[in-house]
Backbone as CSV, one residue per row, in Angstrom:
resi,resn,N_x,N_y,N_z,CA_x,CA_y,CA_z,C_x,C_y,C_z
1,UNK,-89.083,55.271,-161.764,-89.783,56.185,-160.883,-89.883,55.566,-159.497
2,UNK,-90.002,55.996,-158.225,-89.335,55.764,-157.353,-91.200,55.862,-156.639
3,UNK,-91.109,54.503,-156.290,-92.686,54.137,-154.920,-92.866,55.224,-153.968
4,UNK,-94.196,56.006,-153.762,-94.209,56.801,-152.678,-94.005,55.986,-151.114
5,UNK,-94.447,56.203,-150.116,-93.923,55.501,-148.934,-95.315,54.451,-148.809
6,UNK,-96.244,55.208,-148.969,-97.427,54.124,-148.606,-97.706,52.740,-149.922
7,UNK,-97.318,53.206,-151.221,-97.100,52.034,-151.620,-96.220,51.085,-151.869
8,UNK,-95.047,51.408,-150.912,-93.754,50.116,-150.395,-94.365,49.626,-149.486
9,UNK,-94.980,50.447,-147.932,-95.154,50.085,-146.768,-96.527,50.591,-146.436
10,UNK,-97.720,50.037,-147.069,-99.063,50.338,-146.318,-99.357,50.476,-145.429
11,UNK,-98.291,49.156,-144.608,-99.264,48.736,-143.363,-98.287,49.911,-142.570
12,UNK,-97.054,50.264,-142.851,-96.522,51.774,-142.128,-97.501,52.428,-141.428
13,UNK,-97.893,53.116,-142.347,-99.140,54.339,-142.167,-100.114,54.049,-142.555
14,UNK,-101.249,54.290,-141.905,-102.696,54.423,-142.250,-103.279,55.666,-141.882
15,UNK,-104.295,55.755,-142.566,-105.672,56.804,-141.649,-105.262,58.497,-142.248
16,UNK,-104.857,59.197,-141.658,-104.623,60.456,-141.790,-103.529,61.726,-142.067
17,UNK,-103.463,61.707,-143.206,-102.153,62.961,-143.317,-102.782,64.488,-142.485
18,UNK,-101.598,65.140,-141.576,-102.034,66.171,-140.249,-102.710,67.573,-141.481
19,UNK,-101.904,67.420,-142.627,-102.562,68.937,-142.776,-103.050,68.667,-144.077
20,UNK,-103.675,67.539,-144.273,-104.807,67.396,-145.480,-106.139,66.402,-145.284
21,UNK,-106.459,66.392,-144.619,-107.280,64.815,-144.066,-107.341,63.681,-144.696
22,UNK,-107.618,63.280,-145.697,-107.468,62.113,-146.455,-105.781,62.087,-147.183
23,UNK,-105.471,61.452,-146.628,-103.861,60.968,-146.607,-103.601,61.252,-148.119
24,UNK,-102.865,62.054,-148.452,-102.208,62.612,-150.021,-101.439,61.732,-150.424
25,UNK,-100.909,61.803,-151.584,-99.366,60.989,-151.873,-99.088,62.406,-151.932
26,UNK,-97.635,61.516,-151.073,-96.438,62.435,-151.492,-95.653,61.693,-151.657
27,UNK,-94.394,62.741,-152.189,-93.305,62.500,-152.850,-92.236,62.523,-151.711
28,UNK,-91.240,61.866,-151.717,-90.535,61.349,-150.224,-89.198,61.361,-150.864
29,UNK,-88.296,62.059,-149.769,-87.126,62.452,-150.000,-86.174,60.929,-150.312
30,UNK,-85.012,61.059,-150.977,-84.430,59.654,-151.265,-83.485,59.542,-150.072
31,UNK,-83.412,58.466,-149.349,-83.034,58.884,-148.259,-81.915,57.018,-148.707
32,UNK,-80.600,57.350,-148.055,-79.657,57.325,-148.758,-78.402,56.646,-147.027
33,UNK,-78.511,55.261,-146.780,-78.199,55.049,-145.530,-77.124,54.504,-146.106
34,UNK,-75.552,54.986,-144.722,-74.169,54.670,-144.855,-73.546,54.036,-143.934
35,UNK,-73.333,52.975,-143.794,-73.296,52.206,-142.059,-71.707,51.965,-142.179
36,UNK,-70.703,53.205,-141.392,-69.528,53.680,-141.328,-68.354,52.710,-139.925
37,UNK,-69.574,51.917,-139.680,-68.853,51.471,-137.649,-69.829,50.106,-138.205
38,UNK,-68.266,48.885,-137.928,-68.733,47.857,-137.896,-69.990,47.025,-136.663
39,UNK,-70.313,47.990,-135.899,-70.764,48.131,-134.315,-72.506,47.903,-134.740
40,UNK,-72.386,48.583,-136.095,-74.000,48.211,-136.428,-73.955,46.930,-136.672
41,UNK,-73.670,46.002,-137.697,-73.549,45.192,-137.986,-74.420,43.881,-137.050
42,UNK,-74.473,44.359,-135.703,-74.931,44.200,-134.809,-76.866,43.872,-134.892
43,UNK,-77.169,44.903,-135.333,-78.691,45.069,-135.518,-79.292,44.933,-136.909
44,UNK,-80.061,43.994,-137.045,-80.615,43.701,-138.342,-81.334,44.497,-138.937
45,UNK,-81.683,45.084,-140.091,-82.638,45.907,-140.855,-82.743,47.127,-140.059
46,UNK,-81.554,47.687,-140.100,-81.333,49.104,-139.311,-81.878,50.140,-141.052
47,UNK,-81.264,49.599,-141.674,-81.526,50.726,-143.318,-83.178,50.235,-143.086
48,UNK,-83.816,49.688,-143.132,-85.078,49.502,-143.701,-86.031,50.464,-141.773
49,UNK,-85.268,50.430,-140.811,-86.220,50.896,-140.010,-85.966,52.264,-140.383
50,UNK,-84.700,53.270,-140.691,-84.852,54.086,-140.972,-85.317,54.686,-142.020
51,UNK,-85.192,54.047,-143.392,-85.969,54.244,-144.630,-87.717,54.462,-143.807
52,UNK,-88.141,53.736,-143.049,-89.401,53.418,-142.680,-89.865,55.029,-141.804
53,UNK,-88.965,55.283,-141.355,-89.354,56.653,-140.377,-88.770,58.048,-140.738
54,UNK,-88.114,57.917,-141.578,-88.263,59.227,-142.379,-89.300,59.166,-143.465
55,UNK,-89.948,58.246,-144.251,-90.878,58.231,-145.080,-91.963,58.915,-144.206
56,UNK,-92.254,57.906,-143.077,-93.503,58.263,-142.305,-93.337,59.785,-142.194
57,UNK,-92.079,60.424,-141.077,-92.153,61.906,-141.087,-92.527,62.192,-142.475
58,UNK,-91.679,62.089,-143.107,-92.211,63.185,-144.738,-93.688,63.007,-145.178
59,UNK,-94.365,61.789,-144.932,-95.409,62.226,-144.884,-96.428,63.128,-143.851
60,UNK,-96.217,62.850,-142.664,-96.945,63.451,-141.303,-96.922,65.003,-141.648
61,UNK,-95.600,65.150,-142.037,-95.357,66.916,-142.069,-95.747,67.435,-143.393
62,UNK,-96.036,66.653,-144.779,-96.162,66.803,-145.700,-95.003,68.175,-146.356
63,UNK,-94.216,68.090,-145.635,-92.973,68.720,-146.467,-92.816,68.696,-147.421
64,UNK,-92.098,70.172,-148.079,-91.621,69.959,-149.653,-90.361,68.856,-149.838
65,UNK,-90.185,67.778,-149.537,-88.902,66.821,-149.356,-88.970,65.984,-150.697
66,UNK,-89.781,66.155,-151.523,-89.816,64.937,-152.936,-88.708,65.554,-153.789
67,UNK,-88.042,64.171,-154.290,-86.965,64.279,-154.597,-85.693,64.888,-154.086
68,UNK,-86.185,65.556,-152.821,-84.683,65.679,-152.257,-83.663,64.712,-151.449
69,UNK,-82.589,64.698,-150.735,-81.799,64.055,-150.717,-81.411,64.069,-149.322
70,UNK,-81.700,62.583,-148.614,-80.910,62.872,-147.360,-79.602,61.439,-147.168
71,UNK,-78.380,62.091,-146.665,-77.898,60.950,-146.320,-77.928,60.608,-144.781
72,UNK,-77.970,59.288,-143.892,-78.006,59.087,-142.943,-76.515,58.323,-142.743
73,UNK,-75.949,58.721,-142.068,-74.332,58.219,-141.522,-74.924,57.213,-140.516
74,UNK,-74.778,55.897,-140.355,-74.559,55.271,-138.922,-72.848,54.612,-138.598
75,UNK,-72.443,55.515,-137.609,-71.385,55.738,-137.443,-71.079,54.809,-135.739
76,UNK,-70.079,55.245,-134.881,-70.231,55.080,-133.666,-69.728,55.669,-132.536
77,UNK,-69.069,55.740,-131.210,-69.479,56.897,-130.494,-68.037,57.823,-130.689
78,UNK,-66.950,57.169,-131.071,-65.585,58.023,-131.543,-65.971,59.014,-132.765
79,UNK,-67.053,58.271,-133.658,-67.035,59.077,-135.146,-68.152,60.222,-134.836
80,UNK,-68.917,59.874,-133.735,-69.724,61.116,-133.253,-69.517,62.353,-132.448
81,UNK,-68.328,62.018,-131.346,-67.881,62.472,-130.445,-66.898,63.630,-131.623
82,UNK,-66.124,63.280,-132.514,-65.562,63.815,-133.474,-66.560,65.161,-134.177
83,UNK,-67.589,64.301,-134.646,-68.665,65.626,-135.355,-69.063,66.363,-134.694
84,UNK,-69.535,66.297,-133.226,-70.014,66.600,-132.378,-68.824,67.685,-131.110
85,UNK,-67.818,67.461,-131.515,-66.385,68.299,-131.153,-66.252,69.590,-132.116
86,UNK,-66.242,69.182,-133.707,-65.880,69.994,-134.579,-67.095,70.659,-135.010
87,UNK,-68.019,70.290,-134.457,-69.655,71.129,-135.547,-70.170,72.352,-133.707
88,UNK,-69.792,71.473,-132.708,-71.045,71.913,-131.850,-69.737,72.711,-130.324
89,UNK,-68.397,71.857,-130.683,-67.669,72.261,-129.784,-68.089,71.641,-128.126
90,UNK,-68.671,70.155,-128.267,-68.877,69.741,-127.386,-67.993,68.450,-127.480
91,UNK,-66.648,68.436,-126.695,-66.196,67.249,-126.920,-67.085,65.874,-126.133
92,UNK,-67.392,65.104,-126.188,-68.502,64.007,-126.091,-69.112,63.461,-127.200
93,UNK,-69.370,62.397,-127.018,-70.373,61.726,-128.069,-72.047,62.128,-127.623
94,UNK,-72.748,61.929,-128.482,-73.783,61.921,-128.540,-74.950,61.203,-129.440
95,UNK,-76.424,61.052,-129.377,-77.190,60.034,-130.012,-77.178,60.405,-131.400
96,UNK,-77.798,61.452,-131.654,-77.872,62.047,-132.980,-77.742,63.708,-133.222
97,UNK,-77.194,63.780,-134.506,-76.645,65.401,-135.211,-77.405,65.159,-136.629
98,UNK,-78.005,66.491,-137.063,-78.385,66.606,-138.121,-77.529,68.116,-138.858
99,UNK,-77.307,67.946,-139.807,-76.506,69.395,-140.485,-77.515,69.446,-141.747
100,UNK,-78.370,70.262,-141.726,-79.106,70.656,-142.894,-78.471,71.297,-143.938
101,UNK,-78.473,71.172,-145.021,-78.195,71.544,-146.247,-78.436,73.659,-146.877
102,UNK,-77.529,74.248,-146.585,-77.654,75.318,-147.151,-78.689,74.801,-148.715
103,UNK,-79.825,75.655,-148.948,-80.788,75.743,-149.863,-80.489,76.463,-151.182
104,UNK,-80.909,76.231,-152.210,-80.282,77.240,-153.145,-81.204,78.458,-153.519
105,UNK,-80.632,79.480,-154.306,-81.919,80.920,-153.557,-82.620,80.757,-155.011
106,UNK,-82.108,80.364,-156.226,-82.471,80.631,-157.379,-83.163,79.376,-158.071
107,UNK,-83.785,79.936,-159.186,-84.841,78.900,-159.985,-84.099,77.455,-160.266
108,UNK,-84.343,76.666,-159.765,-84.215,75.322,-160.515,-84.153,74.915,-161.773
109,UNK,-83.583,73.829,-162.776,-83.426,73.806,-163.622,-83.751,72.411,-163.939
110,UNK,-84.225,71.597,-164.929,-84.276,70.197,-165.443,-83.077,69.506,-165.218
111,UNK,-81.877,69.961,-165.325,-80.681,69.248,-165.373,-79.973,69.412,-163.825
112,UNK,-80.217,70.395,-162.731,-79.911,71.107,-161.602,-79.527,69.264,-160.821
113,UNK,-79.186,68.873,-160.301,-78.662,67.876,-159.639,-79.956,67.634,-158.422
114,UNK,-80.117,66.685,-157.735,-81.488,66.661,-156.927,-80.890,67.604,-155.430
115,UNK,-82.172,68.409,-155.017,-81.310,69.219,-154.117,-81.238,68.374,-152.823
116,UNK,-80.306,68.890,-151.832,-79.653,67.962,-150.766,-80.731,68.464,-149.452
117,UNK,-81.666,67.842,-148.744,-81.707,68.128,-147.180,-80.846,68.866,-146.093
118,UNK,-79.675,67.495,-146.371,-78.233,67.459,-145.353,-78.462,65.952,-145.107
119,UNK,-77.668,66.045,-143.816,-76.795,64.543,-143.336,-77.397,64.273,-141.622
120,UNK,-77.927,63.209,-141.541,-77.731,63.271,-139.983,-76.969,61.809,-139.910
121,UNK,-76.402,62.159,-138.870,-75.643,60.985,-137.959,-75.828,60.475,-136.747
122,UNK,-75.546,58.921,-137.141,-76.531,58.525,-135.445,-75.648,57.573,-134.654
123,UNK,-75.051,57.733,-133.295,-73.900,57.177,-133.215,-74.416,55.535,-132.296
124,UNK,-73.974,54.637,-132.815,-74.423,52.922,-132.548,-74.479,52.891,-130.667
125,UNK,-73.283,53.114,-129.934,-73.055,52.745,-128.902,-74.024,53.635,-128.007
126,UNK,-74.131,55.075,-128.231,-75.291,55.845,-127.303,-76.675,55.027,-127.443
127,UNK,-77.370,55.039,-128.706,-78.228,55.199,-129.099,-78.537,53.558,-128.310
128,UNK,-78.093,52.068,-128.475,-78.070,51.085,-127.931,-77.885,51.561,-126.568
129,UNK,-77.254,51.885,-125.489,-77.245,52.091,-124.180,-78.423,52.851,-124.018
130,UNK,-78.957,54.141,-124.811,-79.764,54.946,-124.534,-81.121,53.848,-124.184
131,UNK,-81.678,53.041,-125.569,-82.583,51.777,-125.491,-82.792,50.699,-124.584
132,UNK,-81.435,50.454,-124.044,-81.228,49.561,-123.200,-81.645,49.978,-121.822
133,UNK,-81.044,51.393,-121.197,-81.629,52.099,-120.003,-83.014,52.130,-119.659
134,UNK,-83.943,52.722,-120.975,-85.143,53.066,-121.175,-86.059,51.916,-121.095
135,UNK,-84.931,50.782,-121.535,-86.227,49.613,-121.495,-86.755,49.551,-123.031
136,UNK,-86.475,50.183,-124.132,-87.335,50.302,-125.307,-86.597,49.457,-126.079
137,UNK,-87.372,48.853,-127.268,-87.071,48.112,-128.467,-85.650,49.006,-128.842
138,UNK,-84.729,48.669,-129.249,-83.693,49.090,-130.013,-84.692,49.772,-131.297
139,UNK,-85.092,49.063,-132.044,-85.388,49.744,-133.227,-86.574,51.007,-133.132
140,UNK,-87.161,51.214,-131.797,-88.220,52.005,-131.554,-87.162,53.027,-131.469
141,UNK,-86.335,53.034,-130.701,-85.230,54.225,-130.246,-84.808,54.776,-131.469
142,UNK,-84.008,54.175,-132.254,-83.510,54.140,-133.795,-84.525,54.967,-134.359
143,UNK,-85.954,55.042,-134.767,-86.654,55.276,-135.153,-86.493,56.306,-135.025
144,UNK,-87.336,56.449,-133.551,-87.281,57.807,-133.123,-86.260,59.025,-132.929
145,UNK,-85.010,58.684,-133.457,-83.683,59.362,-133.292,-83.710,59.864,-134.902
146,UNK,-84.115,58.631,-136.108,-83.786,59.011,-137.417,-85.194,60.567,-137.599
147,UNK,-86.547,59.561,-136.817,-87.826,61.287,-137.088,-87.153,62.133,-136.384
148,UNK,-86.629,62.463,-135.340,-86.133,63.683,-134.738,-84.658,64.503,-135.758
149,UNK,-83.722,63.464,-136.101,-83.251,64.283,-137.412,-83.437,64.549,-138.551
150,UNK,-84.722,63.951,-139.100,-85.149,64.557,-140.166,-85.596,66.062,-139.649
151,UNK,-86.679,65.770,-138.293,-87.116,67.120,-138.599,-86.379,68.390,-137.830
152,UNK,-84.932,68.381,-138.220,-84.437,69.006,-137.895,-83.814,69.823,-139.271
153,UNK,-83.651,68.526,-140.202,-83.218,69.251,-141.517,-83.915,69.764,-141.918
154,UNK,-85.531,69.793,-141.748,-86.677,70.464,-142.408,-86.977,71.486,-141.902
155,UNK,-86.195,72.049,-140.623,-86.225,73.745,-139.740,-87.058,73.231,-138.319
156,UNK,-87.390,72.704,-137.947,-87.761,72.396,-136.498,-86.605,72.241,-135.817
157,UNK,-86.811,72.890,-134.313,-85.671,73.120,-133.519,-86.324,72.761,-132.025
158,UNK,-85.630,72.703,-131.300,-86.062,72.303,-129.784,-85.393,73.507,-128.813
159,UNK,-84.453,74.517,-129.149,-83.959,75.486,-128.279,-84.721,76.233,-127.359
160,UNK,-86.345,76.326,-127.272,-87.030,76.799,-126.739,-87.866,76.044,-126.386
161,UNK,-89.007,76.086,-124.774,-89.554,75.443,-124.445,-90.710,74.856,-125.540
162,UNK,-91.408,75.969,-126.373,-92.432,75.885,-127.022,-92.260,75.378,-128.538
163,UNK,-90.231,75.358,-129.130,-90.562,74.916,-130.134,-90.363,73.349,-130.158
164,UNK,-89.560,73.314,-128.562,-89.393,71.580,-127.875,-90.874,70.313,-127.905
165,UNK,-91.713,71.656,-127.257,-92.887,70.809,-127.348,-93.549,70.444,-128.788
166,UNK,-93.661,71.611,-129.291,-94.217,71.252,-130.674,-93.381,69.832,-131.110
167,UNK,-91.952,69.879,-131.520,-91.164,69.164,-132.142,-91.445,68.116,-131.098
168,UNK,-91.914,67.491,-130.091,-91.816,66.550,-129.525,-93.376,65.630,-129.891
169,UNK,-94.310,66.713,-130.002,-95.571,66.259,-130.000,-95.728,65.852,-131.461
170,UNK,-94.662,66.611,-132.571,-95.167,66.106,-134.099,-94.271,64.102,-133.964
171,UNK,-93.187,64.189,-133.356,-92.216,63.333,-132.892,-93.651,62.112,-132.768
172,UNK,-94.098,62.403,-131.705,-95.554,61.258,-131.419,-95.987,61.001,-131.599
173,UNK,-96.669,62.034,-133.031,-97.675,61.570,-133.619,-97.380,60.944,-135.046
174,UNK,-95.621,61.223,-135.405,-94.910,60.050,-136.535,-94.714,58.601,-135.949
175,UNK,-94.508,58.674,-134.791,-94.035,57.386,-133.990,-95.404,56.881,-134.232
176,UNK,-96.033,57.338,-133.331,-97.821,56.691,-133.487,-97.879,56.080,-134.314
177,UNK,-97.966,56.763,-135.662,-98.113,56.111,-137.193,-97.496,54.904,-137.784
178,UNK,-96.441,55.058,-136.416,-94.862,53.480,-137.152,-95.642,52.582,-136.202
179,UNK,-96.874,52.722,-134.845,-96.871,51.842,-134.235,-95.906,51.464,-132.767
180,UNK,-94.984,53.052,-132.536,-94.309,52.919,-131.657,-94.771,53.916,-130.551
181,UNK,-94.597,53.129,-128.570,-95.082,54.184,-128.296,-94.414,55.415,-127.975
182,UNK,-95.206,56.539,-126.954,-94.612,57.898,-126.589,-93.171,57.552,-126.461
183,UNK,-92.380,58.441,-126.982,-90.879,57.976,-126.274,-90.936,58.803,-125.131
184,UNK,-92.120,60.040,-124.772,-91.753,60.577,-123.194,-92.902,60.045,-122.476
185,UNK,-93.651,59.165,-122.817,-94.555,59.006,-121.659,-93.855,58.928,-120.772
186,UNK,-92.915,58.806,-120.083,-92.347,57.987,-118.781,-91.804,59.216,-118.145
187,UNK,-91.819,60.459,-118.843,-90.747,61.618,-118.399,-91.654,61.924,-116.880
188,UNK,-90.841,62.330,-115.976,-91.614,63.236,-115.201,-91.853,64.507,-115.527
189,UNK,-93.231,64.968,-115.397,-93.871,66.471,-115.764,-93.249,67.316,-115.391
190,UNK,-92.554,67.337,-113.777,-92.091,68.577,-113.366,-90.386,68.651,-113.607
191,UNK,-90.060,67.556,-114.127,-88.368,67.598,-114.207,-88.473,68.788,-115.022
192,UNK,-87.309,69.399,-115.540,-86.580,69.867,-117.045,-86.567,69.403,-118.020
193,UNK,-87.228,69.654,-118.926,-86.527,68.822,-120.503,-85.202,68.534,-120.734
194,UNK,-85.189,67.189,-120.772,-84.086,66.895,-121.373,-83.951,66.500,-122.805
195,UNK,-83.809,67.277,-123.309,-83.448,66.837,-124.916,-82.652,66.458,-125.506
196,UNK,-83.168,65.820,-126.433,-82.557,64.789,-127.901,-81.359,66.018,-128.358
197,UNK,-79.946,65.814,-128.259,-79.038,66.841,-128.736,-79.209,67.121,-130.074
């Protein structure tokens, strides 16, 4: 049987689950890291920061995610620029893509296979330059790239000003919880959003 998140990583999270007050267990998706670009190799305990921040999201949002299935690709900026050509029709690389998992419509079964999330992919060379520009911890960035594609597989979207903000502000208050800070404090108020692709 498989540890919920707070009893691998206590000191992760403390204090408060958002839509139950006294922090629940939950059940936390198996999240399933593939390091495809020797380019990671680079950064130490990249699987364990992301294991660490999709747990946290799945708890913050208390999603139905127990027992489901995510894989995380860390790839690099050719193998992104590729997904990111053929899924979005943007030839370029980019930080991170999430492809959520078509759902199944009918009853579940004991034997039914564990159902899938989807896949996000996070490409090494952006995501390091992105950190490096900003001034931020590599692994704060990382973090915050793996919570922003989870909660993308879970139906949060940023295409609109208001569902940007929401998705940015739940973004803050998972980071919070890892101990990392705002990733927009620094934005200027009156620019444009620029968003996480």
């Amino acid at each position: 049987m498989r540890k919920l998140f707070a009893e691998r990583a206590p000191e992760a999270i403390s204090g408060r689950n958002r839509n139950s007050g006294a922090m629940a267990q939950v059940a936390l998706p198996i999240t399933e890291v593939l390091v495809v670009a020797d380019c990671w190799q680079a950064e130490p305990d990249v699987e364990a920061v992301i294991q660490r921040a999709v747990a946290a999201a799945a708890e913050i949002v208390n999603a139905d995610v127990g027992e489901a299935e995510i894989a995380v690709m860390l790839t690099d900026d050719a193998g992104i620029r590729t997904l990111n050509s053929n899924w979005r029709g943007l030839d370029k690389p980019t930080n991170v893509l999430s492809f959520p998992a078509l759902q199944p419509t009918g009853p579940s079964g004991p034997d039914d296979a564990p159902r899938m999330l989807g896949d996000i992919a996070i490409a090494y060379e952006t995501t390091r330059r992105e950190a490096d520009d900003e001034q931020k911890p590599f692994d704060h960035h990382l973090s915050h790239l793996a919570v922003h594609g989870f909660l993308h597989l879970i139906g949060y979207d940023h295409e609109r000003d208001d569902q940007a903000e929401a998705m940015e502000t739940l973004e803050q208050e998972i980071l919070s919880q890892l101990g990392i800070p705002d990733p927009y404090a620094d934005r200027d108020p009156d620019a444009s959003r620029e968003r996480i692709d």
